[in-house]
N, C-alpha and C positions, 0 to 999 in steps of 0.2 A: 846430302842426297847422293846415293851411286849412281855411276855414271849410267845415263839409259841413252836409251837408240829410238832414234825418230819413231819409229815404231810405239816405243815404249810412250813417247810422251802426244803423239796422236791420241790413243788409246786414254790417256788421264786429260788430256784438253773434251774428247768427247765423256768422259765422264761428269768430267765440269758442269758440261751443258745441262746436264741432267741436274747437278745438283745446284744448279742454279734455280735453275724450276721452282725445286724443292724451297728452297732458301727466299724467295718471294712469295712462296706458297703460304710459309709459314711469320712472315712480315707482316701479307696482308691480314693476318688474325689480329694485329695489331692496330696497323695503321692503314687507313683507306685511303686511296687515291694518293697522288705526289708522286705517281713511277718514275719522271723524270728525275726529280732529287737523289729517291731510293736508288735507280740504277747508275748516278754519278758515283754516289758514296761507296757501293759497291763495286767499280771501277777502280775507285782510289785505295780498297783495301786492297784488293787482288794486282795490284801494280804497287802498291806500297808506300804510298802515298798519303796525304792529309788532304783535309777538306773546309774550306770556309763555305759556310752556309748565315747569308744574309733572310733574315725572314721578320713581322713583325710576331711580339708574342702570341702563344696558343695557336700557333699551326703544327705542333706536335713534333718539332726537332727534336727534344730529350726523348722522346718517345722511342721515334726514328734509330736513333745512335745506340741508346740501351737495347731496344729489339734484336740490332743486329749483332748485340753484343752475345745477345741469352742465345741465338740463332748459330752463334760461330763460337757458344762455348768459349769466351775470352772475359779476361777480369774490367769491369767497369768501373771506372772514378769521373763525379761530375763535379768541374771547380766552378764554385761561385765563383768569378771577377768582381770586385767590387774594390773602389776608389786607395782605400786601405790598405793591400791585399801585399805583401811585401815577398820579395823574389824566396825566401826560404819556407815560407807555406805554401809552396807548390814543390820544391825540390825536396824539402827536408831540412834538417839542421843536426846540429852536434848538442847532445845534451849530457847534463855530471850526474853519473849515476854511482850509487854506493853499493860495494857488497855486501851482504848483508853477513855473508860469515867470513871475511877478513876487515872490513870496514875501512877498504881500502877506495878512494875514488877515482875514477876515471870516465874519460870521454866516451858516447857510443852515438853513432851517427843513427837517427830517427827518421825513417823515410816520407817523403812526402806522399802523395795524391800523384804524380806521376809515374810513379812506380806501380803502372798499369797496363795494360795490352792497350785498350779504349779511353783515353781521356776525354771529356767533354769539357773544352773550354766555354764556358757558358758567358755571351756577353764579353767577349774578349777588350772589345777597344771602351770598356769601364774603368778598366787598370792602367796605372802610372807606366810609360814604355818602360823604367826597367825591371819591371813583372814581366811583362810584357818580351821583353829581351832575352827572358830565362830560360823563352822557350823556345829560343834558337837553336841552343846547342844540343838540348832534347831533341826539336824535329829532324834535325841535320846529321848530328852523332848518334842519336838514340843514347846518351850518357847526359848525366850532369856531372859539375865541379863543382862539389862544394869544400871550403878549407884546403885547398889544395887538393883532395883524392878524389877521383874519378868512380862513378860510381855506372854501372851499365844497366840499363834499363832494359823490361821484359821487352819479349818479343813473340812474337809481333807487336809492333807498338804504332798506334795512331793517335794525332791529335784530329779532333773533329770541333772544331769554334765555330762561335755562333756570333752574329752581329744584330741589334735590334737598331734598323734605319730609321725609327720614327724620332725618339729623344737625343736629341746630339749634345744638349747643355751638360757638362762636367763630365765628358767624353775624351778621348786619347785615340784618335784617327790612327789604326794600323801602319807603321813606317812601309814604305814600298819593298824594305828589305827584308821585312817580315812578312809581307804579302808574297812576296814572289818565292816565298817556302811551299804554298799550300798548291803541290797540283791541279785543284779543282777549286775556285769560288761559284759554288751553285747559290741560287735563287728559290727560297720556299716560297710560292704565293698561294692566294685563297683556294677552298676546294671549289668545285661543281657543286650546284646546288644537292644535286640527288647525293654524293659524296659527304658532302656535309650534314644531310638530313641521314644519314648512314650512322654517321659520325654520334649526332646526337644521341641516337636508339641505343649503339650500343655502350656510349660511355653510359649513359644515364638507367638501364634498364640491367644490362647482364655484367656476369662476373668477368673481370680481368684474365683473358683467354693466356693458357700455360703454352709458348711455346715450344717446339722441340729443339732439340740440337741438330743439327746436320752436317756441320764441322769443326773436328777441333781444330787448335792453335798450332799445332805440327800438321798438319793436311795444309791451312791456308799456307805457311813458310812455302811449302813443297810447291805450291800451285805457283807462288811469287817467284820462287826459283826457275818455274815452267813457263811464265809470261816473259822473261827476258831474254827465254830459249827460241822463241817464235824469231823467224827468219823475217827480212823485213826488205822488199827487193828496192834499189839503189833509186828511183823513180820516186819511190812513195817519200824517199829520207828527204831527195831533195824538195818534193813538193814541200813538208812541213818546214824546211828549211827557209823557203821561197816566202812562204806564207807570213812567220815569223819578220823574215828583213825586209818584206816589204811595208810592215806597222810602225818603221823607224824612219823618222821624218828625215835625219841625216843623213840614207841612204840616199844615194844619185839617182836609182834606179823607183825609189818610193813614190805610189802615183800622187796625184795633186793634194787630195782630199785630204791624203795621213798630212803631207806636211802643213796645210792649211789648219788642219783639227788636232794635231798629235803632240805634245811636248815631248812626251817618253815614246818609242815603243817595246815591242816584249825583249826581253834577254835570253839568253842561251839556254836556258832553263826549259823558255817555251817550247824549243824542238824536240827537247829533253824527254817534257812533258806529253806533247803531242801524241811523241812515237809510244812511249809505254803506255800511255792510256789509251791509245787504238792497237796496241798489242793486246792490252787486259779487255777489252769491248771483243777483239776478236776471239781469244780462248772461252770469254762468258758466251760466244753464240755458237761454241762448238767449232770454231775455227781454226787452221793453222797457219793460216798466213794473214795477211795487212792489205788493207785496200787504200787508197785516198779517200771512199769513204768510210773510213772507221779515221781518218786524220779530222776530215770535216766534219763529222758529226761528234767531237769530241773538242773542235774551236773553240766554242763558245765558253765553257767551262773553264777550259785553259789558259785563254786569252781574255776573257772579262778582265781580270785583276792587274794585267800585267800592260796594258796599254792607258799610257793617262793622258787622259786629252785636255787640251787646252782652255783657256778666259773663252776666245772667240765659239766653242766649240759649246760650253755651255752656256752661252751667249742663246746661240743656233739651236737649244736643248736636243743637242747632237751628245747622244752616250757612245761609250766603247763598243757596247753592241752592235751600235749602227756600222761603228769602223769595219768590224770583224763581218760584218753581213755582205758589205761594198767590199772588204777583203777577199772574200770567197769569190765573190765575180770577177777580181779582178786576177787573181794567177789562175792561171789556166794549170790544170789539171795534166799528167803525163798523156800523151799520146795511148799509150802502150793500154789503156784501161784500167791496171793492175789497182 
């Protein structure tokens, strides 16, 4: 992207606004209710980011992920997870292929299912962790290794996983080292009743609604280029800072509760996390700067996955939620209001 001038990038953050509109405009042709989900996921593309999304079946996550796929004109692959599932059906492999007019044989690398803009990890913790491992060096390089050579993956590139909380039997619990990749673990729950009786009408009665396009794959780069350009004043960094060290029970300064309830708390990621995703919140509202509330109202998302609490705590059926709830009350916010 050449270099622009505040000017310039004011001017494409209020564009955004607008085409954000558009872009849940054309969503809801899809999917009814769940804005909350929809507008984390869309957070985490436009910051550049992945997304764990915990839900039980048929509340319309593949739905959700493919929508914003056809929506943002980007290529879509959905991997089954299942028990069997070995690390080169997701990356790819090397396969012996013949010529047919020298008949000569050689290696040619065969691309996997991530070799996509949008992957849908479908049912992520079904697979053995080193499936599961594979897709480290994809979230974090945007490359895989396979046979020694490096191979670089499109881009934009997201993984979007999914969790089903109900069956845990012949399961493979997320490592924390793989959790604390995904900027966002959101929460799909049941619709409203009216939402659902929506839902009903139109899967059962009308045609599959065509959505449009409203951005390609080189517009979203440019905007993710634009979300890291947002200024972010020295108050708001440390508040997410504050936030974060105060969820680790080892801290001197950590109040009662984390070290009472907490074993883990978040890592360096979460400040990481915090700031760009209340950067990407503020260019989606037409924004150019960062408030403490676009840190706060971006917590919970951030912070669910990355704080694990204790025997005692589930003892108490005390969740990380709770933490992060009693965490907001408890660091005070800058002076300054910014």
């Amino acid at each position: 992207m050449a270099q622009l001038t505040e000017a310039d990038v004011k001017k494409k953050v209020e564009k955004l606004g607008d085409s954000k509109t558009r872009i849940l405009g054309e969503i809801r042709k899809a999917v009814i209710g769940q804005e909350q989900v929809v507008g984390e996921v869309l957070m985490s593309f436009f910051a550049g980011g992945h997304c764990l999304i915990t839900g039980v079946p048929g509340l319309a996550k593949t739905l959700l992920i493919k929508s914003l796929g056809d929506v943002l004109a980007l290529d879509f692959r959905r991997i089954q997870f299942t028990p069997d599932l070995m690390p080169s059906d997701i990356t790819g492999t090397e396969v012996l292929e013949e010529d047919k007019a020298t008949h000569k044989r050689a290696l040619r690398f065969k691309r996997g299912p991530l070799f996509a803009n949008i992957v849908l990890a479908d049912e992520i913790n079904r697979t053995p962790p080193k499936t599961q491992a594979a897709l480290l060096e994809a979230m974090q390089e945007h490359q895989v290794t396979v046979a020694g050579v490096t191979y670089k993956l499109k881009e934009p590139f997201f993984v979007l996983a999914t969790q089903n909380p109900i069956e845990q039997e012949g399961t493979y619990a997320l490592p924390q080292i793989q959790q604390d990749r995904f900027m966002f673990s959101s929460i799909i729950g049941y619709l409203p009743r009216e939402d659902e009786i929506a839902v009903i009408d139109q899967t059962t009665r009308r045609a599959v609604p065509k959505l449009e396009t409203v951005l390609q794959g080189e517009e979203l780069l440019e905007y993710q280029r634009i979300v890291r350009e947002v200024p972010v004043a020295e108050p708001v960094l440390r508040y997410a800072v504050q936030l974060s060290a105060a969820s680790r029970p080892e801290n001197a300064t950590a109040p009662d509760f984390v070290k009472e309830y907490v074993s883990w708390g978040a890592s360096t990621r979460a400040p990481i996390n915090l700031i760009l995703a209340a950067k990407a919140r503020a260019v989606l509202e037409g924004r150019f700067h960062v408030s403490t509330g676009d840190v706060k109202s971006v917590s919970l998302p951030v912070l669910r996955h990355r704080i694990v609490t204790n025997f005692r705590a589930e003892s108490a059926r005390i969740k990380s939620e709770t933490i992060i709830g009693r965490l907001l009350e408890h660091v005070k916010e800058p002076k300054s209001g910014l």
